[in-house]
Backbone as CSV, one residue per row, in Angstrom:
resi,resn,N_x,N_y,N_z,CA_x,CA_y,CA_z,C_x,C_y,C_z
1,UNK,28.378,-26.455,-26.927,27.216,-25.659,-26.594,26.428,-26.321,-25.473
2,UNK,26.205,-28.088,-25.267,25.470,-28.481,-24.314,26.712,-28.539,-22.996
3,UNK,27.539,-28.065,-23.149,28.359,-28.088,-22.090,27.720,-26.710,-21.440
4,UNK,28.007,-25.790,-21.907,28.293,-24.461,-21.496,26.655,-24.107,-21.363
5,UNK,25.864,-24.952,-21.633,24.275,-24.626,-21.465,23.935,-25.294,-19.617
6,UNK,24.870,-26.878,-19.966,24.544,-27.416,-18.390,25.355,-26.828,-17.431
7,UNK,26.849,-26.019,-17.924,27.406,-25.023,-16.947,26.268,-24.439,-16.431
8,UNK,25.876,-23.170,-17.333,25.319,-21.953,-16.784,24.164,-22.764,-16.215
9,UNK,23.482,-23.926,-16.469,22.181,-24.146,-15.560,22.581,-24.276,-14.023
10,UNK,23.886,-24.972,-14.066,23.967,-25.449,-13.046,24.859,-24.452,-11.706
11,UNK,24.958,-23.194,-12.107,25.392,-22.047,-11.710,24.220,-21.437,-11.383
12,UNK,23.083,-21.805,-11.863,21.880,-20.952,-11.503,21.150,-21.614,-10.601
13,UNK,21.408,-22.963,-10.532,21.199,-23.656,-9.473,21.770,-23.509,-8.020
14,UNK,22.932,-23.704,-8.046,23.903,-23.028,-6.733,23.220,-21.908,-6.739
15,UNK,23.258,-20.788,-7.221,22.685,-19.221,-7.035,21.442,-19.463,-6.370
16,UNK,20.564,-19.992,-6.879,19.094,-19.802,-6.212,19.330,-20.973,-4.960
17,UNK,20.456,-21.695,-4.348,20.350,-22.383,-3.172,21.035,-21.494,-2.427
18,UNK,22.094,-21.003,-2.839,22.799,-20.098,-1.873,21.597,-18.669,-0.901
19,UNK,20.814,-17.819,-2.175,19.534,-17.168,-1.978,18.941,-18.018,-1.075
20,UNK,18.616,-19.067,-1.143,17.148,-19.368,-0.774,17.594,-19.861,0.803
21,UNK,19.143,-20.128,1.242,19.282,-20.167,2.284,19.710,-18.966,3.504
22,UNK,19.964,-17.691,2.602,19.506,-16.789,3.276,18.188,-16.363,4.280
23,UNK,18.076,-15.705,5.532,16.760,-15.251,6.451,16.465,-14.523,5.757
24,UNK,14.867,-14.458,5.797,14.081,-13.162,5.008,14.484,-11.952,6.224
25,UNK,14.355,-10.941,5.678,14.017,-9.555,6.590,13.233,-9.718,6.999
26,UNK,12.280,-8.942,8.445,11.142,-8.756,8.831,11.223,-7.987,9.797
27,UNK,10.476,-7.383,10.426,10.294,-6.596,11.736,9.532,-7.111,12.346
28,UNK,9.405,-8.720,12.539,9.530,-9.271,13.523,10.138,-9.762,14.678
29,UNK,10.480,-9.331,15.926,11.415,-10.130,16.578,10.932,-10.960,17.624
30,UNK,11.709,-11.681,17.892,11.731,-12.311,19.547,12.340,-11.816,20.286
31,UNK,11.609,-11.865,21.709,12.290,-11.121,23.051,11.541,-11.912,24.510
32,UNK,12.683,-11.824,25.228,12.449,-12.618,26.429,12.675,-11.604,27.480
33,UNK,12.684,-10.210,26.830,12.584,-8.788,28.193,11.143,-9.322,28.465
34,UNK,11.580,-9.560,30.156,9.659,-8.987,30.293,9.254,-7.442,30.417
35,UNK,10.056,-6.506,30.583,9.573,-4.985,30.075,9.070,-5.309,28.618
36,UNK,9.235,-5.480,27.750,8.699,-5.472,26.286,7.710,-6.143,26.141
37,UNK,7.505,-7.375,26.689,6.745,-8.148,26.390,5.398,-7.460,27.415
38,UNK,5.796,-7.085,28.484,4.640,-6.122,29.249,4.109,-4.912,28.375
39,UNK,5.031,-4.236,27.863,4.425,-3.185,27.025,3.895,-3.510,25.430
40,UNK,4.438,-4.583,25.029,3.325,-5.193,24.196,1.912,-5.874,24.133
41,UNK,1.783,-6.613,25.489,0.552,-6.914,26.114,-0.438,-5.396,26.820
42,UNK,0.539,-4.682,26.811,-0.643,-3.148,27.259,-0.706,-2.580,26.239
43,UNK,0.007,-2.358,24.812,-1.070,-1.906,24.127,-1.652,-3.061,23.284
44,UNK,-1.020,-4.291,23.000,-2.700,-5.006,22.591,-3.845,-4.921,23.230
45,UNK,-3.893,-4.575,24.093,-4.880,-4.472,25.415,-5.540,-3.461,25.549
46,UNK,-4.844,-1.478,24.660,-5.282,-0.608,24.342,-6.317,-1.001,23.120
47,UNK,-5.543,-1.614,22.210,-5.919,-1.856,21.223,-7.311,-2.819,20.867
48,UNK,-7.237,-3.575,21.662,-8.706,-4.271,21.948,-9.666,-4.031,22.559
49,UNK,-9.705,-2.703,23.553,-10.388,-1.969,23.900,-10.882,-0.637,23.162
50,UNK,-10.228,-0.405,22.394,-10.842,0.831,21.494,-11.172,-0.021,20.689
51,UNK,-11.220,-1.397,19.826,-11.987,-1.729,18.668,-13.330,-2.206,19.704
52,UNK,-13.474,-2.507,21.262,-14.489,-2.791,21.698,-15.288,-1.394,21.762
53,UNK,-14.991,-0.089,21.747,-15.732,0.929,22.289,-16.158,1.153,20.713
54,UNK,-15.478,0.892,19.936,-15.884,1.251,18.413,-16.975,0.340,18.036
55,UNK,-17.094,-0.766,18.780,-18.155,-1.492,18.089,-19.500,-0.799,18.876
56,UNK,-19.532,-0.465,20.122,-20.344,-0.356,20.968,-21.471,0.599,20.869
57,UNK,-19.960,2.087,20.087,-20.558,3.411,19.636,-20.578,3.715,18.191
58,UNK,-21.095,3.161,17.262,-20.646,3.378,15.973,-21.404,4.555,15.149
59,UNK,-20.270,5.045,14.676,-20.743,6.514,14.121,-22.395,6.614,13.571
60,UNK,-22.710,7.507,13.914,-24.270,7.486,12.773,-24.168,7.673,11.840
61,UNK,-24.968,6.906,10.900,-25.128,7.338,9.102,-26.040,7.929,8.580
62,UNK,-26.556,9.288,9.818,-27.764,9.964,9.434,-27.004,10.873,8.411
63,UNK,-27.680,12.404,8.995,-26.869,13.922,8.010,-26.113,14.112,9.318
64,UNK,-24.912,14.542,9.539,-24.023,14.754,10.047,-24.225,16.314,9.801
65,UNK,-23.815,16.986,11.416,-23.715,18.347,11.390,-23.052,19.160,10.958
66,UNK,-21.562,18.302,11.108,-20.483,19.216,10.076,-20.702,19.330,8.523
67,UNK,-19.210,19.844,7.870,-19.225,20.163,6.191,-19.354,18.785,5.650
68,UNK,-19.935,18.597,4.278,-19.877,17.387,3.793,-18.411,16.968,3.275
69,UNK,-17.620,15.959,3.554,-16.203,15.540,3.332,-16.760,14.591,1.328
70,UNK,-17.878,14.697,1.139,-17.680,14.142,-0.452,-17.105,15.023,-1.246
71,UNK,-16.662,14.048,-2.318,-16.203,15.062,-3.232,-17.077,15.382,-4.247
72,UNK,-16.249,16.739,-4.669,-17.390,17.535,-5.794,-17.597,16.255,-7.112
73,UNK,-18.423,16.262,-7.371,-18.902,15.647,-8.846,-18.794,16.577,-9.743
74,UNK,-18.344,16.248,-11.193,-18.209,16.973,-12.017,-19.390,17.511,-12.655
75,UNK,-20.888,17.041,-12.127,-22.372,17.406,-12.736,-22.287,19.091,-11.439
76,UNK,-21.322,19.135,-10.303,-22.228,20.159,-9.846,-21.452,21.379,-9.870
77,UNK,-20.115,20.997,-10.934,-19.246,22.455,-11.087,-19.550,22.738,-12.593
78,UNK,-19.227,24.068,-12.300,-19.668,24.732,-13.213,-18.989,24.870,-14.928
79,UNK,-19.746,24.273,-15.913,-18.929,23.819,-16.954,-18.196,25.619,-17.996
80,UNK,-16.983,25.358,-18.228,-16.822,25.862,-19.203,-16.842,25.805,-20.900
81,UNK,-17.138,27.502,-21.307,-17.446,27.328,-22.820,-15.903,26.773,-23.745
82,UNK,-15.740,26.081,-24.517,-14.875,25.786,-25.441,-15.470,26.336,-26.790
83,UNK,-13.943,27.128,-27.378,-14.329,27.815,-28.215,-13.620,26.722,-29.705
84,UNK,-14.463,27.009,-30.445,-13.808,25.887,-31.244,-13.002,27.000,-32.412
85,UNK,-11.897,26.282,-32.989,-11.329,27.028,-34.083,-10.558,26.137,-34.612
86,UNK,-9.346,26.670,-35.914,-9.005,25.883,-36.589,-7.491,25.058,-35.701
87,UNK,-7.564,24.129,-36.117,-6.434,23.288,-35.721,-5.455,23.818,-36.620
88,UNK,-3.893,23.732,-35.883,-2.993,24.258,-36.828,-2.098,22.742,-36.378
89,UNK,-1.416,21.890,-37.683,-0.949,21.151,-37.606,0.678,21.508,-38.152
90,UNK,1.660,21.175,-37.778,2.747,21.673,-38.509,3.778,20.568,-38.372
91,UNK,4.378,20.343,-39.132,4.833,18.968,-39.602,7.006,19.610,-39.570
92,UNK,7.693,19.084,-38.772,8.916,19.319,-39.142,9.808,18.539,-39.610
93,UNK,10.782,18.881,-40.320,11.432,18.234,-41.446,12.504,17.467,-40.107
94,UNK,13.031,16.216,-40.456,13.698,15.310,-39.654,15.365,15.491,-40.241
């Protein structure tokens, strides 16, 4: 039994080295195009310019002219009557 216990440990050992020397996935890459690397520097460059215009102009938190986007609360719809009656319980044979 302590054989076949330090087998299987030591099978689970190899297993999780073999795993662990696998590359993770990612959708990260490297690239040495300078087309890519140009069109990644223009839109970080979009991109840091609209979070600059967003800071500059930031929405108002007055009453807004349009529809209100909250949602309904259950205090402002309209409740229904429940009618009460007898419960019917029925029990079936197994």
């Amino acid at each position: 039994m302590k054989n076949a216990s330090l087998f299987l440990l030591t099978l689970l050992l190899i297993g999780g080295a073999a795993i662990a020397q696998n590359e993770p996935v990612t959708e990260i890459r490297e690239s040495t195009d300078p087309n890519k690397i140009a069109e990644v520097e223009r839109r970080a460059q979009e991109i840091a310019e609209a979070a600059q215009q967003q800071e500059a102009n930031p929405p108002s938190s007055g009453a807004s002219s349009g529809p209100s986007t909250a949602p309904e609360t259950k205090a402002s719809k309209p409740r229904k009557k429940i009618k009460k009656g007898k419960t019917v319980h029925s029990r079936t044979a197994a």
